[in-house]
N, C-alpha and C positions, 0 to 999 in steps of 0.2 A: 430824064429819069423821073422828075416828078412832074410832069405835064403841066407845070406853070413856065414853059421857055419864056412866052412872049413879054414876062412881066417881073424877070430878072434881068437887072442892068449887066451882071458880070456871068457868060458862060466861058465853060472850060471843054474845050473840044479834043474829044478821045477817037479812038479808029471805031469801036460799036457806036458814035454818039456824044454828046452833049450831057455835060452836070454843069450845075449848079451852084452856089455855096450853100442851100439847104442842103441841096444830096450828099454835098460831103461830110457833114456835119451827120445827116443820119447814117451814111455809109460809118462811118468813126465810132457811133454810139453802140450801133449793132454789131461789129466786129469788138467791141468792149466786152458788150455781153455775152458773146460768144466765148469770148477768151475765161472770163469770171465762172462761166458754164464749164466746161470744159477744165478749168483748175479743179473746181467741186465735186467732178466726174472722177476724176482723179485721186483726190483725197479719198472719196466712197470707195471704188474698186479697191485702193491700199487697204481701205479698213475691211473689206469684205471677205478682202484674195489673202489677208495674212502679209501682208508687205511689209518692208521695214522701214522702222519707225527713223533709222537714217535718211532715206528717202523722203518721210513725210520732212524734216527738219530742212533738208536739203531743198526741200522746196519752198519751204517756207519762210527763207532767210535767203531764198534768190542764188542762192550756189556761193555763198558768203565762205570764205576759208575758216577754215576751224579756227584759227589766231584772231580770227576779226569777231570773235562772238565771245564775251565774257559771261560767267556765273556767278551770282552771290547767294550763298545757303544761307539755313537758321534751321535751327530744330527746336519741336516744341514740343513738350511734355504729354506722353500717352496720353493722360487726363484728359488733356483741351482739345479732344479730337471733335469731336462736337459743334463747339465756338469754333474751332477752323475750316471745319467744312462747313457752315454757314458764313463762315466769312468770303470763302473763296467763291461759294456762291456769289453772293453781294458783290464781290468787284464783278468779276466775269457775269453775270448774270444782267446787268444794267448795259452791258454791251453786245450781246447775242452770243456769247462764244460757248460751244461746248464742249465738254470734256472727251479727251479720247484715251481707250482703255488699252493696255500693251500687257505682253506676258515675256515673262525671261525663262531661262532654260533653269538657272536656281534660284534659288530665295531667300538663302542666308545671307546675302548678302545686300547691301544698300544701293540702289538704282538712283546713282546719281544721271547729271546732264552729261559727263563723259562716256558712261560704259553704252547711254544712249544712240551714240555716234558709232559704236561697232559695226564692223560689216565683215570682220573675217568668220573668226569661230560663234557661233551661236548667236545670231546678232539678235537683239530686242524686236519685238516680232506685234505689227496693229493685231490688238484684240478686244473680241467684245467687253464694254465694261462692265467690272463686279463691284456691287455696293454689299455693304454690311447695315444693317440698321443698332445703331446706339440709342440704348434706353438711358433716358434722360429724367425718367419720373413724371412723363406729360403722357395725354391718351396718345401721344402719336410717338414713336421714336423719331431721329435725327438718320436720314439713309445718308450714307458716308461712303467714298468713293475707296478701295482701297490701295490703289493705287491708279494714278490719272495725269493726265498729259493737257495741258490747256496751250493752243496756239492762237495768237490774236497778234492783232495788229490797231494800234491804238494812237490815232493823231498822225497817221504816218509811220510808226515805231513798231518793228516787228520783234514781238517776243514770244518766248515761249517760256511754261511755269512747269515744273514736275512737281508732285505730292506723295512721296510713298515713305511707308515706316521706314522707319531707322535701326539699321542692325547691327547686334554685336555679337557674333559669334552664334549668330542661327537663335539670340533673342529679340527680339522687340521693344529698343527703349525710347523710344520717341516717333515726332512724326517729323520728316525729313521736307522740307519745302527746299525747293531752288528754282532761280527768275534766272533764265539766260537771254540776253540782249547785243545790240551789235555795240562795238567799243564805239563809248565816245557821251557826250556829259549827256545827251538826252536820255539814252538808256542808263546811266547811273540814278536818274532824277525821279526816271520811272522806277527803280527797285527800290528806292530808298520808299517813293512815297507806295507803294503796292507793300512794302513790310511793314512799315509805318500804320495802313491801314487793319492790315489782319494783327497786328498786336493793339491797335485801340478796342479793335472788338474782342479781342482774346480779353484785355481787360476788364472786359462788359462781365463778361464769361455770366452771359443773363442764362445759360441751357441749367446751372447749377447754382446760383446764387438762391441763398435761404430756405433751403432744402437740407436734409439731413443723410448726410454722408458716407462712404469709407471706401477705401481704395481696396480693392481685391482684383485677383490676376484669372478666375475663370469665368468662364462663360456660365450665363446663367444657363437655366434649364429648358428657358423660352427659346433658347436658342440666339437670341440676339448678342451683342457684342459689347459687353462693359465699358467699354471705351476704359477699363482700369477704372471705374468709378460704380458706385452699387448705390442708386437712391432709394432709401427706406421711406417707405408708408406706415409711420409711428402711429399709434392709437390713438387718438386726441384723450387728454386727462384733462381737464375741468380744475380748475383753484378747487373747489368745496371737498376735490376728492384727495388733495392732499391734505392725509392726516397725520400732524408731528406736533410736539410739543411746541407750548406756544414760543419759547425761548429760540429753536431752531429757527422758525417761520418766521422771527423777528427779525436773526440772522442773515435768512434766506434774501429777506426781502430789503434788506438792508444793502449787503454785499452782492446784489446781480440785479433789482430792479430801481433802486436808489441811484446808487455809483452807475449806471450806467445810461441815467437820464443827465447827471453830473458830469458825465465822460467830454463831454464837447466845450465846457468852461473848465473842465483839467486840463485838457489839453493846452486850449490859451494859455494856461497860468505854467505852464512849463513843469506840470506834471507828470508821472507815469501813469499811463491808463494800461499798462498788461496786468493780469489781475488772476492769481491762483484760489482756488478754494480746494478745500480737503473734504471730502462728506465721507465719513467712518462711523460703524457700527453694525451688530450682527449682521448675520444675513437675513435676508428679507424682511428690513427693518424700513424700508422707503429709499430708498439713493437711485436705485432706477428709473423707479417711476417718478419721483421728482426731476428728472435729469430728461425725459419724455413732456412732464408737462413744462421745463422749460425753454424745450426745443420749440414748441407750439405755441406757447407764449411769446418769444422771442422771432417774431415772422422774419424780421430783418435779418437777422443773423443766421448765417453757415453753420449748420452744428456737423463737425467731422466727431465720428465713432472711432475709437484707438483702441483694440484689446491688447494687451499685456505681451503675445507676442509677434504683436505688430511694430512692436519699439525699434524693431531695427532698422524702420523707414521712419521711422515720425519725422526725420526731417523732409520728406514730400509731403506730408502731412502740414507743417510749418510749413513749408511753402504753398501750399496750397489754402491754407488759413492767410495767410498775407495777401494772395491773389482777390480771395471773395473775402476779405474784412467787411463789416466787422463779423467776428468767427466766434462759435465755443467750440474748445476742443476738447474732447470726453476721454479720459484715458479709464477703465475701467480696472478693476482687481490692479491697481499699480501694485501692492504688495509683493507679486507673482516674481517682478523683476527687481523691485526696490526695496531687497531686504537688508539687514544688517552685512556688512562686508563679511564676515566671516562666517555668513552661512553658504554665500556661494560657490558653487559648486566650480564652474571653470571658468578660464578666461571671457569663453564668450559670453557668457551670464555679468559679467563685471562690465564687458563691453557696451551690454545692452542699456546698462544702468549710468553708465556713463555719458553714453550717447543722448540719455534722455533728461540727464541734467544740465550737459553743454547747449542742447537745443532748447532748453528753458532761458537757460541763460542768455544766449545769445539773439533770443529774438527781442526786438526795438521796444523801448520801455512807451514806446508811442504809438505803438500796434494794437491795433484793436480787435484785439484775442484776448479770451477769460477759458481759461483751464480750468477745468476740473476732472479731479481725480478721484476714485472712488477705491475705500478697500474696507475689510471686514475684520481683519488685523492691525490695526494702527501700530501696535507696541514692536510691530516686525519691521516696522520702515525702517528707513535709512534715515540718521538723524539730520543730516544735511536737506536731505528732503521736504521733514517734516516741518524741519526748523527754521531753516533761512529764509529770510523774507525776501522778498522778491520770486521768489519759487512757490512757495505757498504761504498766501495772507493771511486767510481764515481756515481756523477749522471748525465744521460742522457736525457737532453729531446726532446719529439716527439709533436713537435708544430704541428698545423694548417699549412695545405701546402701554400706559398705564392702565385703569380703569374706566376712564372716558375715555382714552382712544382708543379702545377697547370695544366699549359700545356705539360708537360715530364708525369702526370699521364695520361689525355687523350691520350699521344699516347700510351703507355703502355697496357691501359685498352680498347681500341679501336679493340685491337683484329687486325684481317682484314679486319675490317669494313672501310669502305674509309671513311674520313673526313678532311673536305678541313681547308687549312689556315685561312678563312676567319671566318668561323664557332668555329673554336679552342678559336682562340682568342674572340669570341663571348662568348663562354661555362667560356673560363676565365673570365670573365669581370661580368659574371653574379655568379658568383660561389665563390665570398671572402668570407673567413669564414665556409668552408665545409672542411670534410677530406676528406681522400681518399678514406676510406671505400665509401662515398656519390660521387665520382665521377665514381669510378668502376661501383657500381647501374647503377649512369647516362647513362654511356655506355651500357651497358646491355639494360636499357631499350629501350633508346633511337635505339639500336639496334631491338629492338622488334616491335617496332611502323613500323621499315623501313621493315620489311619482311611482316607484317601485312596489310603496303600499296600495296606491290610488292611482291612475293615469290622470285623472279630472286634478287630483291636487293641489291646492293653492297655497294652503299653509302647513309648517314647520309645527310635528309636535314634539314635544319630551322626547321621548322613546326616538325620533329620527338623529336629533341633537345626542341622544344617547349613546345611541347606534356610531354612527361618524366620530365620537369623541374616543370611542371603543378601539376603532380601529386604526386612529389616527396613533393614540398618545401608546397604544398595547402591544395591538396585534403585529405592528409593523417595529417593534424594537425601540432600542435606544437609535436607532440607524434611522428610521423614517422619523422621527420624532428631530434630530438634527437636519437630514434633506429641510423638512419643512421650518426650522430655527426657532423648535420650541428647545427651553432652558429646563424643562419640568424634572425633577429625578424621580 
């Protein structure tokens, strides 16, 4: 067969002819290939002709009895869907395998590794795969598979991985992983360290670490898929443009940029580093925007958004502050929910309010999370709230700006609108008793009136400052005059 007879010592004589033990060796190889061929052929047509996914299984575990192939699940939290399908990449991805996509007849229900095995009524059916992309807060989303079939074969060990949401009653509360393998210790060794691995990186959980936060349930508008996670693009604020009294600032930086350079020789010393602050005072007196510049200040740290009636998950919220420590976590208008017992209305309002101090309570005094809570009502809290320590340490408050902060916000909010010494000190003098929310307007408007008189406009006269004050503190009531958190009567 291979035209060297005369200079191989061992022939093997057939009725066509004479081999070799080269020719066997390549007869053997190419008949390998062929078979290799020919399985892959096989796999494609399934995926192409709509075949079933029993059949892919069935071939892929060699006609192995349904008894001889075990499964181990895990379920991971909507949130981490991201981190998980970057993980599953990562394993599977380092070894050529790729994902194959299936379709079921319903959907409420959870697609484990058993209903996969169907072959009477409606059986699981190869189909093209669907990805969703998750936004993540990077120029590129995370494309996620939504449901997928990984078959591999690894050292010898044939397994197969399923990935699809976890359902409770036609919701969506998790993502559903399950490694089925044939019984016996190597496949256990493999599912413990293939879990083992997608929870180190879930740990990483680098798609969302040090980004600004909150969990909601719809799709945004881009159309891509939340993954139950919404990252905000905050406005960067500048130290010089927070304007508070200097007694607050002292506070400020005392109880979040102090204590949390101290936080890692607390710890040693067998400290609690969980750490509440209160920041109260009118409205549009600074608690936002300081709460913006210390998400941006603070790179390291997860800042999760909490609105008031979100409180009835905060504990995914908590949990998800423990995952990406160190964490701030922003509860906004707490008032909303944490008033006096006896103003609330029903059970479920007392629920919500309980809920939000068991989950204070209960998280690890060595967690490295720092609450803050913001309201506008202090005297309406809950005294347990306001009072207990361990719950809330500090409280901070965001007064009415004085007379210099007063004129440090006009030039702030001024933009590069030109406005003269004369005029400032005018804007101050007529302006006690406003925040700063109502002086920013000021400017704005006041800036509107000057492009309105002039398009060329550069600066702020009298008459524009006139104008905007006009219709600020007058035309618009005692009603716009509170929207904007002036005190003026």
């Amino acid at each position: 067969m291979c035209g060297e007879r005369t200079s191989q010592p061992t022939l093997y004589r057939a009725a066509l002819g004479t081999a070799c033990t080269t020719c066997l060796y390549e007869s053997y190889n190419l008949l390998t290939q062929m078979l290799e061929t020919t399985s892959r052929r096989q796999k494609h047509f399934a995926t192409v002709d709509g075949g079933t996914v029993a059949a892919l299984l069935d071939g892929h575990f060699d006609g192995l009895e349904a008894m001889d192939v075990v499964s181990a699940v895990r379920e991971f939290p909507m949130y981490l869907r991201a981190d998980l399908q970057r993980a599953l990449d990562a394993r599977f991805g380092e070894i050529g395998v790729e994902c194959i996509g299936f379709r079921t007849r319903y959907s409420h229900e959870t697609v484990d590794y058993a209903s996969l095995l169907n072959r009477d009524h409606y059986p699981v059916l190869v189909a093209p795969l669907q990805y969703e992309d998750v936004h993540i807060g990077e120029h590129e989303p995370v494309r996620c598979v939504r449901q997928g079939l990984w078959l591999a074969e690894i050292g010898g060990l044939k397994c197969a991985l399923i990935a699809v949401p976890a359902q409770k009653h036609g919701l969506t509360t998790g993502w559903h992983v399950e490694i089925a393998v044939p019984v016996g210790p190597a496949g256990e060794k493999f599912v413990r360290d293939t879990f083992r691995k997608l929870e180190e990186a879930i740990q990483a959980s680098a798609s969302y670490r040090g980004k600004v936060l909150s969990l909601e349930s719809e799709r945004q508008f881009s159309g891509m898929a939340a993954g139950n996670i919404v990252v905000h693009r905050l406005e960067p604020v500048a130290r010089e443009e927070i304007i508070l009294p200097t007694r607050t600032l002292e506070l400020l930086e005392r109880n979040v940029f102090n204590f949390l350079a101290q936080r890692r020789r607390m710890l040693e010393m067998r400290m609690p580093i969980k750490k509440g602050l209160l920041f109260y005072g009118p409205p549009g007196t600074g608690k936002t925007h300081t709460i913006r510049y210390l998400a941006g200040a603070l790179k390291e740290h997860t800042t999760l958004l909490v609105t008031a009636e979100q409180c009835g998950i905060v504990a995914e919220y908590l949990a998800l502050a423990r995952l990406l420590s160190p964490a701030i976590v922003v509860i906004e208008d707490v008032d909303l929910i944490a008033r006096e017992r006896e103003s609330l209305q029903t059970p479920a309002q007392e629920s919500l309010l309980n809920r939000l101090l068991n989950e204070m309570d209960g998280l690890r005094e060595t967690a490295e999370v720092l609450f803050i809570l913001t309201t506008n009502h202090p005297e309406s809290l809950e005294k347990a709230l306001a009072g207990r320590p361990g719950r809330i340490d500090q409280a901070l408050e965001f007064p009415l700006p004085d007379d210099e902060g007063r004129r440090r916000l006009v030039d702030l909010y001024r933009r590069e609108l030109i406005v003269s010494a004369d005029l400032v000190a005018n804007i101050v003098q007529r302006t006690e008793g406003v925040s700063a929310a109502f002086i920013k307007e000021l400017m704005r408007r006041s800036a509107q009136y000057a492009f309105e008189r002039s398009a060329d406009a550069a600066e702020a006269t009298m008459d524009d400052v006139d104008r905007a004050l006009q219709e600020l503190l007058f035309e618009g009531g005692k009603l716009n005059r509170a929207l904007l958190g002036a005190k003026l009567d």
